[in-house]
C-alpha positions, 0 to 999 in steps of 0.5 A, spaced: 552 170 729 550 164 725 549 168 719 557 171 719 559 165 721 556 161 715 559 168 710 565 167 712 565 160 711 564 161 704 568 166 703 574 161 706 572 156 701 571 161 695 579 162 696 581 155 697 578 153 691 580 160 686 587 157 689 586 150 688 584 152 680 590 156 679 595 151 682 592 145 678 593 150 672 600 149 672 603 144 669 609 142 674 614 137 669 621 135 672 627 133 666 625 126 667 618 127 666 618 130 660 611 128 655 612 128 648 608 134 644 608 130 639 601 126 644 597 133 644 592 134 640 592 141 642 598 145 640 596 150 645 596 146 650 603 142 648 609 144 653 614 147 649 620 144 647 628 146 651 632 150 645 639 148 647 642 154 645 638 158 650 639 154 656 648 152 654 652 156 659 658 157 657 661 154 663 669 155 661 667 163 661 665 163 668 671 159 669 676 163 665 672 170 669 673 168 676 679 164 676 684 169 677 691 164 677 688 162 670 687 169 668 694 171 670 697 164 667 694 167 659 696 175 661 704 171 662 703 167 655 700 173 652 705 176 647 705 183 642 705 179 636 699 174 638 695 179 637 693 182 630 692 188 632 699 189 634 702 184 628 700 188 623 702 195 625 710 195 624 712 203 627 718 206 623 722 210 629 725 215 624 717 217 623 716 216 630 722 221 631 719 226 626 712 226 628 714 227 636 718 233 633 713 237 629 708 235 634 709 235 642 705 228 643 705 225 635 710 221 636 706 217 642 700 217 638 703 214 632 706 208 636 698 208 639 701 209 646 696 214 648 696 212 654 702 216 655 699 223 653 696 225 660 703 225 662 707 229 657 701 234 657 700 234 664 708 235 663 706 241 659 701 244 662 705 244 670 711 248 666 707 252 663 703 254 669 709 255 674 713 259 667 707 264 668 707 264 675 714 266 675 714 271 670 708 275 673 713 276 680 718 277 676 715 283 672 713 285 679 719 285 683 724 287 677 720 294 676 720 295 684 728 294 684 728 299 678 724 304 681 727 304 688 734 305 685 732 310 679 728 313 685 723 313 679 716 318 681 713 312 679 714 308 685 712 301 685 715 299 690 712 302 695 706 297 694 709 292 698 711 297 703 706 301 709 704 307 708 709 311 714 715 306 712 722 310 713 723 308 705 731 313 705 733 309 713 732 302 709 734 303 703 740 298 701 735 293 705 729 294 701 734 294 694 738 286 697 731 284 698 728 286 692 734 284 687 734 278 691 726 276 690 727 279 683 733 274 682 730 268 685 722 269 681 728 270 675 731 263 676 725 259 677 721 262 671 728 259 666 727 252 670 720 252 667 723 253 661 729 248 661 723 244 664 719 244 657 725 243 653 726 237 657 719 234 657 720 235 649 726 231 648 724 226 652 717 225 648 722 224 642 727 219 645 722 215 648 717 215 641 724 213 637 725 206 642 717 205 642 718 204 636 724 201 635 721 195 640 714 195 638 715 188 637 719 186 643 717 181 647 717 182 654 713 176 657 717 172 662 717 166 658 725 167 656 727 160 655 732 159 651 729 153 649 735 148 647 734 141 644 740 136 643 739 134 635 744 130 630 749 133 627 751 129 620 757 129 617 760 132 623 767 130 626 773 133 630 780 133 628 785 132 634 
């Protein structure tokens, strides 16, 4: 017993003295105590000097970045012409207008709004899914219309019907609701249609004012800012 306790005496010891040595090896300095490395002989021992520039903090730009009320103050001072990289582009709304013609969306990417080309693509590509869609039932049921009223052998109508269907006891039916779907699949496949044009002439109308007030200012600084001034040489006749 005596034996283990000596042993474990001295590895306790060992290990207090190992982190007394570590913690003395370490130079603990506060800012106001700061010695002069010029006063160590050794270089390797002098502690090295605070560069400024690493330990700066730019402490306008944490403000500016978590002061929301100063940030919507700098977005409502902003203006297109402050920026350089909208002042020194001037559209021309004749090009925007050619560019939109020739190429659906050119008119858009002229001005650099390239936001707005999802939309008149997305536009685009909606209509001319439903356009298919539409054409697709179209075809189907204006041939079912055709073979019912011809009595054609072909009679692709009865794809839409049963097998043991009295096709002779519901004729007039079956030829209203076919003409009826024929037309209907009809209107909605020239709605596309009309749809696409209109998603064009617009794309056209909306590059030409994009272009025509580029440099329109639309912050909410609107003041007319009127001074009173002198006016020299100026007089009324009564």
């Amino acid at each position: 017993m005596n034996i283990k306790h000596l042993l474990s005496t001295l590895a306790i010891g060992l290990l207090c003295g190992m982190s007394v040595a570590q913690t003395d090896s370490v130079l603990v300095i506060r800012p106001d105590q700061e010695p002069d490395p010029s006063s160590y002989t050794d270089p390797t021992t002098a502690p090295r000097q605070r560069d400024p520039e690493l330990h700066r903090v730019n402490t306008d730009s944490l403000l500016w970045a978590f002061d929301k009320k100063r940030h919507e103050e700098a977005m409502e001072r902003w203006k297109p012409d402050d920026d350089t990289y909208f002042a020194r582009f001037n559209p021309v709304p004749a090009k925007a207008v050619w560019y939109a013609a020739l190429f659906p969306g050119g008119g858009q990417i002229y001005n650099r709004k390239y936001w707005k080309l999802p939309i008149i693509y997305g536009g685009y590509l909606g209509l001319i899914y439903g356009y298919r869609w539409n054409q697709k039932y179209y075809r189907t049921y204006a041939n079912a219309y055709r073979d019912l009223v011809l009595d054609s052998p072909n009679a692709s109508y009865r794809d839409f019907l049963s097998p043991n269907y009295d096709v002779e006891a519901h004729r007039s039916y079956l030829e209203s609701a076919f003409k009826r779907k024929r037309n209907s699949y009809r209107n909605y496949r020239d709605y596309c249609l009309v749809g696409m044009i209109g998603v064009y002439l617009i794309s056209i109308v909306d590059a030409y004012v994009d272009a025509s007030l580029y440099h329109f200012d639309v912050s909410s600084d609107l003041d007319a800012n009127n001074h009173p001034t002198l006016m020299v040489g100026y007089h009324l006749d009564f």
